[in-house]
Gaussian input, Z-matrix of N, CA and C with variables (Angstrom, degrees):
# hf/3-21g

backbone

0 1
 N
 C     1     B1
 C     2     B2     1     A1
 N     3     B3     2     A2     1     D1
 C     4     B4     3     A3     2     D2
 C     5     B5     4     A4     3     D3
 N     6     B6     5     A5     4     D4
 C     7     B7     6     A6     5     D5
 C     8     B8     7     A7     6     D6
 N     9     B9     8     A8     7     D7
 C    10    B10     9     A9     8     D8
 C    11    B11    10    A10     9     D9
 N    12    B12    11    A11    10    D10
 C    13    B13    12    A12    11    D11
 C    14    B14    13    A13    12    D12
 N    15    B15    14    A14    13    D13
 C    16    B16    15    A15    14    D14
 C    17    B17    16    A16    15    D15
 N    18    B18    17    A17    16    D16
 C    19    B19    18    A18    17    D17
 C    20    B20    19    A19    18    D18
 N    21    B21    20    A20    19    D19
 C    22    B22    21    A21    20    D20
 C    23    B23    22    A22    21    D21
 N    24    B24    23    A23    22    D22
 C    25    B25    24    A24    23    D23
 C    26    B26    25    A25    24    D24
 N    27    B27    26    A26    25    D25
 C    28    B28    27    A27    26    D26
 C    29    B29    28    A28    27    D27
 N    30    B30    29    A29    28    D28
 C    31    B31    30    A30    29    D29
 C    32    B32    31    A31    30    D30
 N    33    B33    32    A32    31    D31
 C    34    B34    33    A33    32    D32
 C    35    B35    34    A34    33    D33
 N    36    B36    35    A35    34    D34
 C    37    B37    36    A36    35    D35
 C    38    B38    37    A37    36    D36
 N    39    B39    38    A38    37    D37
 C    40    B40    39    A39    38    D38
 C    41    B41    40    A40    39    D39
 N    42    B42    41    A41    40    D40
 C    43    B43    42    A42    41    D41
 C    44    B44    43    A43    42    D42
 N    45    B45    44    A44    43    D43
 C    46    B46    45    A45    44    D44
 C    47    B47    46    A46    45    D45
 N    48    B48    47    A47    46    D46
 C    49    B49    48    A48    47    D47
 C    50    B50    49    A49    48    D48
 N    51    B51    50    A50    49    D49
 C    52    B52    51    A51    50    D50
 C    53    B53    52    A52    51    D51
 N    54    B54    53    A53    52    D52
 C    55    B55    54    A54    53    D53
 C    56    B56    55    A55    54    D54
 N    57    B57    56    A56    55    D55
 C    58    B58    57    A57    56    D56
 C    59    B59    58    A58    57    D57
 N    60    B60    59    A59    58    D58
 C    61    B61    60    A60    59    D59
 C    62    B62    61    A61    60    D60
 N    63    B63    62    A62    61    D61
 C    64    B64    63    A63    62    D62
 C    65    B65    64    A64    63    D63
 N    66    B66    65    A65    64    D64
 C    67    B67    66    A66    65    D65
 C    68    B68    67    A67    66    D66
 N    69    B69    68    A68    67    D67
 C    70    B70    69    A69    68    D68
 C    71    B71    70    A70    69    D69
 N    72    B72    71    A71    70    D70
 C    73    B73    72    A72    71    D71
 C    74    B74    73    A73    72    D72
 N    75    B75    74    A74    73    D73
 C    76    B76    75    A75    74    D74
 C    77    B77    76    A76    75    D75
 N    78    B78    77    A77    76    D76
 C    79    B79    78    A78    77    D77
 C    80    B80    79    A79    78    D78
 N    81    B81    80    A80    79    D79
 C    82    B82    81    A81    80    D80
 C    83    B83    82    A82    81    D81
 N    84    B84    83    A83    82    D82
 C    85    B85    84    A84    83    D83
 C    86    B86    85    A85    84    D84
 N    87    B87    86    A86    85    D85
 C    88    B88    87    A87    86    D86
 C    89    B89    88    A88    87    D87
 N    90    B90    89    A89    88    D88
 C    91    B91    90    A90    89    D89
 C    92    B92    91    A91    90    D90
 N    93    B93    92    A92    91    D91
 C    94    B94    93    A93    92    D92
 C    95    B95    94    A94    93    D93
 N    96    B96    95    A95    94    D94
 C    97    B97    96    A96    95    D95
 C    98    B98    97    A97    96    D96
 N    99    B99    98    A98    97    D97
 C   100   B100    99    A99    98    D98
 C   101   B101   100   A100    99    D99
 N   102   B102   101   A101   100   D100
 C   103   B103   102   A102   101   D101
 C   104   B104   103   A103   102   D102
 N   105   B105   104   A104   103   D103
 C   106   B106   105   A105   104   D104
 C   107   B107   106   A106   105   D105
 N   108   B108   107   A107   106   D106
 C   109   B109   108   A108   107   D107
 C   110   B110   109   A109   108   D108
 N   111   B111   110   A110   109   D109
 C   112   B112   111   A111   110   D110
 C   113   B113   112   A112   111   D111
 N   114   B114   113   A113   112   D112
 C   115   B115   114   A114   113   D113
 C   116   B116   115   A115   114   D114
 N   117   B117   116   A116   115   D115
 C   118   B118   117   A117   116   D116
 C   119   B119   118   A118   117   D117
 N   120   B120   119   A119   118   D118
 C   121   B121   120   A120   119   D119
 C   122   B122   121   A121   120   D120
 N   123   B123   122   A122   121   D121
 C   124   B124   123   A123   122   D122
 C   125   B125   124   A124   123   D123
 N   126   B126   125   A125   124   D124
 C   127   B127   126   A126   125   D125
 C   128   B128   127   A127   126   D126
 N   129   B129   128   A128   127   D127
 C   130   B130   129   A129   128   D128
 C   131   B131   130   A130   129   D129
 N   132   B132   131   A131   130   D130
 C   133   B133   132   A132   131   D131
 C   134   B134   133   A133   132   D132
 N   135   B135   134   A134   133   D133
 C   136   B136   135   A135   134   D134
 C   137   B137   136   A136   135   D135
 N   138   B138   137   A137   136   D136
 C   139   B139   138   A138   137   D137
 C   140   B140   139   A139   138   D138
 N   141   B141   140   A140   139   D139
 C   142   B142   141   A141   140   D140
 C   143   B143   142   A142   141   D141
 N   144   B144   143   A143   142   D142
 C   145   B145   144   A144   143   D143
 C   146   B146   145   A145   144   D144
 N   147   B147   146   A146   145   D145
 C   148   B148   147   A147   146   D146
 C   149   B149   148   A148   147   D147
 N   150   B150   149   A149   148   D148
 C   151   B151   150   A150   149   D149
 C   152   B152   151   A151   150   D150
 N   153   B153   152   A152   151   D151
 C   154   B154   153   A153   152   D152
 C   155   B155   154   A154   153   D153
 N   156   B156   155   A155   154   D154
 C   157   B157   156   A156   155   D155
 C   158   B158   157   A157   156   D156
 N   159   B159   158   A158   157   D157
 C   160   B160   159   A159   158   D158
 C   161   B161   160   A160   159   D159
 N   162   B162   161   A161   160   D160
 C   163   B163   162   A162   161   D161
 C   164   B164   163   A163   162   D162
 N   165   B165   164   A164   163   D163
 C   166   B166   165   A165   164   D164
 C   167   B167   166   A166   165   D165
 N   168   B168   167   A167   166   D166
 C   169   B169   168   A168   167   D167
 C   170   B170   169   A169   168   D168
 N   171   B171   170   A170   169   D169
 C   172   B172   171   A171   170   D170
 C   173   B173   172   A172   171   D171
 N   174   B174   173   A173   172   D172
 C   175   B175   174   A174   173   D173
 C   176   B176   175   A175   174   D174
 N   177   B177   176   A176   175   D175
 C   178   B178   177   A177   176   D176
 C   179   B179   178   A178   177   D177
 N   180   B180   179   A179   178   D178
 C   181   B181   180   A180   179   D179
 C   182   B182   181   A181   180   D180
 N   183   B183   182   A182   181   D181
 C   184   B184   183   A183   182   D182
 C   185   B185   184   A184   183   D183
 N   186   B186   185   A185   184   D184
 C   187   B187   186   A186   185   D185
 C   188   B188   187   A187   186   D186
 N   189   B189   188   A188   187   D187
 C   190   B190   189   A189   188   D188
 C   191   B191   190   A190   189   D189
 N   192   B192   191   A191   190   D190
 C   193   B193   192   A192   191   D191
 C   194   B194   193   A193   192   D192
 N   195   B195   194   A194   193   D193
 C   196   B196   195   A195   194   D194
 C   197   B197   196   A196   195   D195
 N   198   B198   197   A197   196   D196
 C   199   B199   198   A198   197   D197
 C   200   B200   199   A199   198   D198
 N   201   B201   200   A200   199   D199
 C   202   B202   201   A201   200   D200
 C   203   B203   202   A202   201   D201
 N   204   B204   203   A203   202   D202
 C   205   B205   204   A204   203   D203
 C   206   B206   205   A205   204   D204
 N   207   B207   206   A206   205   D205
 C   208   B208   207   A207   206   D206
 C   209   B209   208   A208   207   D207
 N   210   B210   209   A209   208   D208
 C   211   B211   210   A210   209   D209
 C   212   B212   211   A211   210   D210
 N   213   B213   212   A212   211   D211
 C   214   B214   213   A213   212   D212
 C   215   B215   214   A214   213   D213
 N   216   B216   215   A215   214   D214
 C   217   B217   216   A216   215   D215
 C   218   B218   217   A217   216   D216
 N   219   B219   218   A218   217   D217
 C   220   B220   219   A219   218   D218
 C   221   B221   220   A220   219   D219
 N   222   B222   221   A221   220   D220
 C   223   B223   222   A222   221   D221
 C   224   B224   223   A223   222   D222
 N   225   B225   224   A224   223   D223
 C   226   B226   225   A225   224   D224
 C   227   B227   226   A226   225   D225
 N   228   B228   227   A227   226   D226
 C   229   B229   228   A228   227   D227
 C   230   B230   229   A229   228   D228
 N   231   B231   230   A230   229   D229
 C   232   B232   231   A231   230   D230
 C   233   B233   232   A232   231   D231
 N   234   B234   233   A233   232   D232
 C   235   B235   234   A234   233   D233
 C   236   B236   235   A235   234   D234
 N   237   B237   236   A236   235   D235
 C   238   B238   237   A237   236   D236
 C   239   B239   238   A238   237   D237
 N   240   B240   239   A239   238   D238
 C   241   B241   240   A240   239   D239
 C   242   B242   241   A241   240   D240
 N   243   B243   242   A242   241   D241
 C   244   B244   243   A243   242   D242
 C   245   B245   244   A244   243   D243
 N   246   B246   245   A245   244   D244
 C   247   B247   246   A246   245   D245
 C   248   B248   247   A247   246   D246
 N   249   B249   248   A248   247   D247
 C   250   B250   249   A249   248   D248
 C   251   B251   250   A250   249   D249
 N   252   B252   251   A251   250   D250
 C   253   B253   252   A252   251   D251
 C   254   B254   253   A253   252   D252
 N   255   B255   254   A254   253   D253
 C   256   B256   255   A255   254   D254
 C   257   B257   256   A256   255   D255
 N   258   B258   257   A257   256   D256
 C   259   B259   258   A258   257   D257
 C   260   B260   259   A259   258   D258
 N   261   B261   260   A260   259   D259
 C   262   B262   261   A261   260   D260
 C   263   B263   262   A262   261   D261
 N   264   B264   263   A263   262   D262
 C   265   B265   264   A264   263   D263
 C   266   B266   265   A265   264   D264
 N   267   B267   266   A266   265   D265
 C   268   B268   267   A267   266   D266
 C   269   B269   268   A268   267   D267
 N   270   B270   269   A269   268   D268
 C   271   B271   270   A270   269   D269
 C   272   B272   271   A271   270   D270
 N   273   B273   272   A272   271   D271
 C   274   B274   273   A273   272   D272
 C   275   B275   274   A274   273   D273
 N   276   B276   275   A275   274   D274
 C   277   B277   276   A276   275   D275
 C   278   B278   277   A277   276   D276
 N   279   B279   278   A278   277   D277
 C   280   B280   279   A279   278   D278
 C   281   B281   280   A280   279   D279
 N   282   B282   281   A281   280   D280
 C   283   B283   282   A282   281   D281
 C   284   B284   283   A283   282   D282
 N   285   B285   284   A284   283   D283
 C   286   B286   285   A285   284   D284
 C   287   B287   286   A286   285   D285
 N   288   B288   287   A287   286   D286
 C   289   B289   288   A288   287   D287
 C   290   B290   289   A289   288   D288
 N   291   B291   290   A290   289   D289
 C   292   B292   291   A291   290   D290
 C   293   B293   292   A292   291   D291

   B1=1.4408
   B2=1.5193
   B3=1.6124
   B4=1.5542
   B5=2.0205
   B6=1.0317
   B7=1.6914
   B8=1.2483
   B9=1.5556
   B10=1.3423
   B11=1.3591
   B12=1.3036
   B13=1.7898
   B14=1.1043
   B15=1.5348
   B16=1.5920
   B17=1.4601
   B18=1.5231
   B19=1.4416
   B20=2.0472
   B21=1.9408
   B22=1.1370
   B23=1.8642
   B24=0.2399
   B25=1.6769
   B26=1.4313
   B27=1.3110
   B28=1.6823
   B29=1.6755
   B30=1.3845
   B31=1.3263
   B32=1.2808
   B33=1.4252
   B34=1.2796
   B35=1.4713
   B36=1.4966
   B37=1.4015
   B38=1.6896
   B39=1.5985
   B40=1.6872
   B41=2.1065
   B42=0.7822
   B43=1.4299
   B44=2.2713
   B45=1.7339
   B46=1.5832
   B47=1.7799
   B48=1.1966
   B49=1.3743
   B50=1.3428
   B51=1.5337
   B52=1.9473
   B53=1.3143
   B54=1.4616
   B55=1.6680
   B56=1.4282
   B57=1.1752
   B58=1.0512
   B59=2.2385
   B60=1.2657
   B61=1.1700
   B62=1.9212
   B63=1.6591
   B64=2.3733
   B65=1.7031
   B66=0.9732
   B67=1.6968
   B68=1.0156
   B69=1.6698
   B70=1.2871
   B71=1.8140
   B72=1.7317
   B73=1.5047
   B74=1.9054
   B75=1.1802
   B76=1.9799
   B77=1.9548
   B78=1.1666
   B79=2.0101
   B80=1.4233
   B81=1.5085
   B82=1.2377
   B83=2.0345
   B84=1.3374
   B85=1.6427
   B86=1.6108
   B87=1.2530
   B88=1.6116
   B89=2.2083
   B90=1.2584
   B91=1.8374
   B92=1.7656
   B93=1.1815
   B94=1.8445
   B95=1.7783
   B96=1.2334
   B97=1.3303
   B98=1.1081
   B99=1.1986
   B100=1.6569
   B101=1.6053
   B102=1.3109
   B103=1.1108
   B104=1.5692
   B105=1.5398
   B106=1.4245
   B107=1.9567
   B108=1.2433
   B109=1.7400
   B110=1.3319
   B111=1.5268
   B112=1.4041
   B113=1.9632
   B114=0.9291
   B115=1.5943
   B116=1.2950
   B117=1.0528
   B118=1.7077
   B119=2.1665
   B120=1.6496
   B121=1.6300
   B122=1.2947
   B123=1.5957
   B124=1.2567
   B125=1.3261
   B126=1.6179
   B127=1.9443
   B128=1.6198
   B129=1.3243
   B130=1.4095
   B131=1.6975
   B132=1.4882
   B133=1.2238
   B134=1.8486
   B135=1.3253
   B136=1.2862
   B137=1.5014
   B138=1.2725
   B139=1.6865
   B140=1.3567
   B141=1.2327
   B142=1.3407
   B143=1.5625
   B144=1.4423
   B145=1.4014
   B146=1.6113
   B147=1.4468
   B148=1.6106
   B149=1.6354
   B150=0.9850
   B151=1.7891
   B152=1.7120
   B153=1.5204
   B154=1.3201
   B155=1.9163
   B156=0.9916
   B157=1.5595
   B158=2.0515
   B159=1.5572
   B160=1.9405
   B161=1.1086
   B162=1.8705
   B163=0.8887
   B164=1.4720
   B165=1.6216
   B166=1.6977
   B167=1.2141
   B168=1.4521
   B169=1.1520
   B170=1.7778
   B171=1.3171
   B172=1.7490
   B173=1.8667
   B174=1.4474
   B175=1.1600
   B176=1.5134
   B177=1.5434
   B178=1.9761
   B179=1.6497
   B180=1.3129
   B181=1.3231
   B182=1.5594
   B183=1.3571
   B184=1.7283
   B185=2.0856
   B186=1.2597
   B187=1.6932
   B188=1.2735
   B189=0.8901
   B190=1.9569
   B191=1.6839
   B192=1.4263
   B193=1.9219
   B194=1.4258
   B195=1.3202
   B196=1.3884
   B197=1.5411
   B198=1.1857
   B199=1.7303
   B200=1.6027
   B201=1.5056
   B202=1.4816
   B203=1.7587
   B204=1.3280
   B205=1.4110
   B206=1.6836
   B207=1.4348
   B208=1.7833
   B209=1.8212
   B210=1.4401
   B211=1.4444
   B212=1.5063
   B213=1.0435
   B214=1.4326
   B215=1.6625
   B216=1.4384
   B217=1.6226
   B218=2.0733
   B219=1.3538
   B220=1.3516
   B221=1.2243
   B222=1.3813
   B223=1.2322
   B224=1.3928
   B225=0.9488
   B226=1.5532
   B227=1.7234
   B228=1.8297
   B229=1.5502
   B230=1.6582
   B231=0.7157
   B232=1.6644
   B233=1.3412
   B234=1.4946
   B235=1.2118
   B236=1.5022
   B237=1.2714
   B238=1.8602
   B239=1.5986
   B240=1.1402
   B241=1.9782
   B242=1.8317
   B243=1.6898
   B244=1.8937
   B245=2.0202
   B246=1.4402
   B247=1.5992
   B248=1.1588
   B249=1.5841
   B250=1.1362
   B251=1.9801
   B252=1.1382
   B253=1.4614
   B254=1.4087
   B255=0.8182
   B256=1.7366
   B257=1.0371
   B258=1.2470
   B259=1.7602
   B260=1.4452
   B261=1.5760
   B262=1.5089
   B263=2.2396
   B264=1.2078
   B265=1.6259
   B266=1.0706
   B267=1.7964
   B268=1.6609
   B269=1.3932
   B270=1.2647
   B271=1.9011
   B272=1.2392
   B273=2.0925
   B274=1.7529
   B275=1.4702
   B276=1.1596
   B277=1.3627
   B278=1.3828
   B279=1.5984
   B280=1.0992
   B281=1.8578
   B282=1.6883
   B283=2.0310
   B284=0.7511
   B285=1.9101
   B286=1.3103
   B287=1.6432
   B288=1.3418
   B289=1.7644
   B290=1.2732
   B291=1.1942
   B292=1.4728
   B293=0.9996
   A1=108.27
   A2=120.73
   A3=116.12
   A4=105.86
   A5=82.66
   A6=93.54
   A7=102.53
   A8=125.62
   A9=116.90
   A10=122.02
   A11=101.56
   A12=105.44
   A13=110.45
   A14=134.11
   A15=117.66
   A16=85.63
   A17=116.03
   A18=125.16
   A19=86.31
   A20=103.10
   A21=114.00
   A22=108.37
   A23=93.95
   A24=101.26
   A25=117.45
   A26=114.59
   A27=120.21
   A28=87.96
   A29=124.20
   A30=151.56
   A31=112.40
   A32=152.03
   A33=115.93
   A34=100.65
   A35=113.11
   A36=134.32
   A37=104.63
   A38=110.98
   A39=103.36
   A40=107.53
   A41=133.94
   A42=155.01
   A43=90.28
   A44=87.82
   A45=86.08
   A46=117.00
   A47=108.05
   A48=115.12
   A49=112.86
   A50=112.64
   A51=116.17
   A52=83.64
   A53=117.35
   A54=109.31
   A55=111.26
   A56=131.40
   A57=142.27
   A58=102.50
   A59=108.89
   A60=92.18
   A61=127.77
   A62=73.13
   A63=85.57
   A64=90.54
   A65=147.09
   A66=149.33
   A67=107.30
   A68=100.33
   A69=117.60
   A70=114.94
   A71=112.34
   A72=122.03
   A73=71.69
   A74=115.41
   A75=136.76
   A76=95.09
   A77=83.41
   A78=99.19
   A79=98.14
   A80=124.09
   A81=120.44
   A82=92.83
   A83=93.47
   A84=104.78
   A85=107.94
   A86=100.17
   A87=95.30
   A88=100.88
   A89=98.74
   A90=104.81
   A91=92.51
   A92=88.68
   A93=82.37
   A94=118.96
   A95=98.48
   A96=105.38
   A97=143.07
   A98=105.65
   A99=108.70
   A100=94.82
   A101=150.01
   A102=128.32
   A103=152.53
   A104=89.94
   A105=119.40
   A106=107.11
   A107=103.10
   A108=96.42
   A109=111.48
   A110=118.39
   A111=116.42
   A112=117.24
   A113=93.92
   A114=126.60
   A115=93.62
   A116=129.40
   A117=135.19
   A118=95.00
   A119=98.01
   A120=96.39
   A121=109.77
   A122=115.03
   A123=120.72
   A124=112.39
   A125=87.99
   A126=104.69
   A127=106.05
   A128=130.25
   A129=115.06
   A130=89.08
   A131=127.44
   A132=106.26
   A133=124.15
   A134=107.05
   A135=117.99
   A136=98.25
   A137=121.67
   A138=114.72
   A139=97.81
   A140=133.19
   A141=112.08
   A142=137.75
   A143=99.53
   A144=127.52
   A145=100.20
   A146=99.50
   A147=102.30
   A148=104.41
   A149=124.90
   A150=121.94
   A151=99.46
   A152=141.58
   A153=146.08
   A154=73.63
   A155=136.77
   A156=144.79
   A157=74.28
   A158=118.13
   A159=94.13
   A160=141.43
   A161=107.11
   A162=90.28
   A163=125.30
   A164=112.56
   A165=100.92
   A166=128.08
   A167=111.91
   A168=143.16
   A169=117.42
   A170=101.25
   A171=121.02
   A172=102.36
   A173=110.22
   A174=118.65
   A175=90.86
   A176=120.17
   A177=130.40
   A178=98.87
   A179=105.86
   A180=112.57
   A181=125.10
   A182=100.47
   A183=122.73
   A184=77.43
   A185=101.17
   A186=77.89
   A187=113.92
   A188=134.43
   A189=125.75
   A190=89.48
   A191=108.62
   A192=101.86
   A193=104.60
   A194=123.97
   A195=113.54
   A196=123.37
   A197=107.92
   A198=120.96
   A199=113.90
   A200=92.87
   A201=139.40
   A202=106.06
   A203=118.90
   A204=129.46
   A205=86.36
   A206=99.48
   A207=120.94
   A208=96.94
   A209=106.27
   A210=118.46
   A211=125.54
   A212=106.20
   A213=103.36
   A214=124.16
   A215=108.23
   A216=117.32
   A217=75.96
   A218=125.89
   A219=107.58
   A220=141.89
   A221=94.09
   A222=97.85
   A223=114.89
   A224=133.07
   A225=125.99
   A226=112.10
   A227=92.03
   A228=108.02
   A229=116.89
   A230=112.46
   A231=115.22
   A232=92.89
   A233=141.79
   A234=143.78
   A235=87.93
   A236=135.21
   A237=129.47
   A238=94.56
   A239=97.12
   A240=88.41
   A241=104.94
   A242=77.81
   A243=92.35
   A244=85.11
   A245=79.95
   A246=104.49
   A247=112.65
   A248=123.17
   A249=122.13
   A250=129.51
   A251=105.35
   A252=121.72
   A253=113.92
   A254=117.17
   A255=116.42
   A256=110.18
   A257=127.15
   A258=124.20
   A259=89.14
   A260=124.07
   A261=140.19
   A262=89.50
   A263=104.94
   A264=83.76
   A265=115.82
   A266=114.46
   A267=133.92
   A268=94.70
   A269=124.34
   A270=104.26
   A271=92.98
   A272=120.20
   A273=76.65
   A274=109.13
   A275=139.81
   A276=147.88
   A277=106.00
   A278=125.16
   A279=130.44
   A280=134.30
   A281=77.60
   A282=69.69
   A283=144.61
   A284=118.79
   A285=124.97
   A286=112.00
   A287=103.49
   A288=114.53
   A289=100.81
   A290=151.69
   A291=131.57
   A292=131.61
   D1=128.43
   D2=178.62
   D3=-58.02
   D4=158.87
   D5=175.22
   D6=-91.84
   D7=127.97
   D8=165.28
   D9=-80.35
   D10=151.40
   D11=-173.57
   D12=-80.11
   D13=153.92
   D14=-156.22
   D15=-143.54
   D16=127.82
   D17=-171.21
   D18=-132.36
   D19=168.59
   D20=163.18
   D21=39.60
   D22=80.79
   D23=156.74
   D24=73.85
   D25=9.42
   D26=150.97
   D27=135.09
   D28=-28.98
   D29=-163.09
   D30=-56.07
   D31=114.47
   D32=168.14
   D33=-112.90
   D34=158.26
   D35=-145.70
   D36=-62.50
   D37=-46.30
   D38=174.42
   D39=-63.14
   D40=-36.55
   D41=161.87
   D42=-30.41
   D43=-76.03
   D44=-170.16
   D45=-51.44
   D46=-33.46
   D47=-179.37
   D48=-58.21
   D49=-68.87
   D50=176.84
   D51=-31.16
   D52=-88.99
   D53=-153.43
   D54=-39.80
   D55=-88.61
   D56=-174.60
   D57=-22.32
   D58=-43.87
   D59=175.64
   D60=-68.45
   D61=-44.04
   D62=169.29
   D63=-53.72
   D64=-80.95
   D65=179.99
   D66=9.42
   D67=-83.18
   D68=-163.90
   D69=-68.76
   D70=-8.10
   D71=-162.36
   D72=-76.84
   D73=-65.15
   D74=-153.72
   D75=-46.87
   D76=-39.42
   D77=-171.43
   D78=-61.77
   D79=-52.33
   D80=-140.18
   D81=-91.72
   D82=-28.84
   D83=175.90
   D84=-68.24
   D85=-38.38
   D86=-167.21
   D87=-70.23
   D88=-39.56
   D89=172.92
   D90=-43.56
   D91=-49.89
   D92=-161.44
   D93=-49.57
   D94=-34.22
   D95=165.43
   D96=-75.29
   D97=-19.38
   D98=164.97
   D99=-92.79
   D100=-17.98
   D101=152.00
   D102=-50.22
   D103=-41.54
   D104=152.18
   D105=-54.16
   D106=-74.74
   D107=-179.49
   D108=-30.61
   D109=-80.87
   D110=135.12
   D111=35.88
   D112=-90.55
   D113=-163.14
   D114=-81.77
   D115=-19.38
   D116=179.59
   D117=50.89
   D118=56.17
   D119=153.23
   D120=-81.67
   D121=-177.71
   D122=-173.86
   D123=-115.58
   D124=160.24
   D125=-144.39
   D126=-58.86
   D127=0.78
   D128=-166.42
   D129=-106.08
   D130=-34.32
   D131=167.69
   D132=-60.62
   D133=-31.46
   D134=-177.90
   D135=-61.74
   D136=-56.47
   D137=-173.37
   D138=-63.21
   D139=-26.80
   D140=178.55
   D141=-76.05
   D142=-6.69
   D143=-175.72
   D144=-90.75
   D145=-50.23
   D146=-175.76
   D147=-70.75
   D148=-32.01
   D149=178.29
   D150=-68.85
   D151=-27.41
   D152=-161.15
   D153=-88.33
   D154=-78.53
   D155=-118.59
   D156=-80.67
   D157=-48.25
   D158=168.61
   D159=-104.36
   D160=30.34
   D161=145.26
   D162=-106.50
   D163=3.52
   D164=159.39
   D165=-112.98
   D166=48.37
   D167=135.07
   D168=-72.87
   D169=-57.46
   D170=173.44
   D171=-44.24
   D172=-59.46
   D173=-156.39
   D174=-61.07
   D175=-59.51
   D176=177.00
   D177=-26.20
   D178=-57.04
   D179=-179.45
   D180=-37.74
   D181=-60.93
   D182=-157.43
   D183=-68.00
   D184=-62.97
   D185=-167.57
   D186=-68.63
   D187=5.24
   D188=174.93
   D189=-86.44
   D190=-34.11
   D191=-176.25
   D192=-70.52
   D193=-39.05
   D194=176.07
   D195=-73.65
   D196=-41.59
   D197=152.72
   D198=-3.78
   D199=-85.12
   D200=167.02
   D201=-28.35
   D202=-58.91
   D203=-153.45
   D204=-74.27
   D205=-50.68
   D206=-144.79
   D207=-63.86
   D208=-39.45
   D209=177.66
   D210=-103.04
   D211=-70.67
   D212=-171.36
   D213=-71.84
   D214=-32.83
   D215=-159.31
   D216=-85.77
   D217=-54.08
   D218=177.17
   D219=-29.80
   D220=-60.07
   D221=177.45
   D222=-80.21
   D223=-3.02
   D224=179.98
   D225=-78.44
   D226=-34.96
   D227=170.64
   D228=-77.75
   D229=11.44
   D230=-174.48
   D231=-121.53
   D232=-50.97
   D233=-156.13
   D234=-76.38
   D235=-39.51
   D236=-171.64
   D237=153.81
   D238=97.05
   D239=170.67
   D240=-81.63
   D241=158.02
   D242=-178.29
   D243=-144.41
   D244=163.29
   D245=175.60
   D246=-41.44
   D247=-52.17
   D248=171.05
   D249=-47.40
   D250=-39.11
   D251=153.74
   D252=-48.27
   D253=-68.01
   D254=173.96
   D255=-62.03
   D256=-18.60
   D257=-166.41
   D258=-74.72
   D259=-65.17
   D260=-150.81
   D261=-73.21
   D262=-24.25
   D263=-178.09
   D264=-68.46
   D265=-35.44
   D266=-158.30
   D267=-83.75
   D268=-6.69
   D269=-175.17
   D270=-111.25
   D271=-27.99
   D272=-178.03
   D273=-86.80
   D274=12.45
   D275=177.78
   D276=-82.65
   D277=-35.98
   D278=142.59
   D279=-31.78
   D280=-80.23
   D281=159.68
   D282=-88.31
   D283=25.86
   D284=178.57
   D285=-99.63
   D286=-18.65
   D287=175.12
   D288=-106.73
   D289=35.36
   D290=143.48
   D291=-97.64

């Protein structure tokens, strides 16, 4: 797998885009729902709009977690891991499945 190049803030720029595109997919879904209310559709299409708007939120997620793994949690483990390293992997792995 190429290594991505990591500029500005651990981030690298094709990285900011996916996200930024899942974002804007969750943004444009979430409008939809207050449009629908709006429009007084019915609630099972509305939950279905609102379940689309998290899960690409979820997806934003999964790559900021891989982001995360690919850069920061690496290198911290290569430089000398400590408890504290594992501490910060296990919570955001934590709040990424609840």
């Amino acid at each position: 797998m190429p290594k991505l190049k990591v500029v500005d803030g651990y981030v690298s720029e094709k990285r900011k885009e996916d996200v930024r595109a899942r974002l804007s997919r969750a943004r444009g879904q979430i409008d939809g729902v207050e449009r629908m209310l709006d429009a007084g559709r019915p609630c099972k299409e509305i939950l279905q709009q609102i379940a689309a708007a998290q899960e690409a939120l979820r997806a934003a997620g999964k790559l900021m977690v891989r982001n995360y793994l690919e850069t920061c949690a690496t290198s911290s483990i290569v430089t000398g891991p400590s408890p504290e390293t594992y501490d910060e992997i296990m919570e955001i792995m934590y709040r990424m499945v609840r």
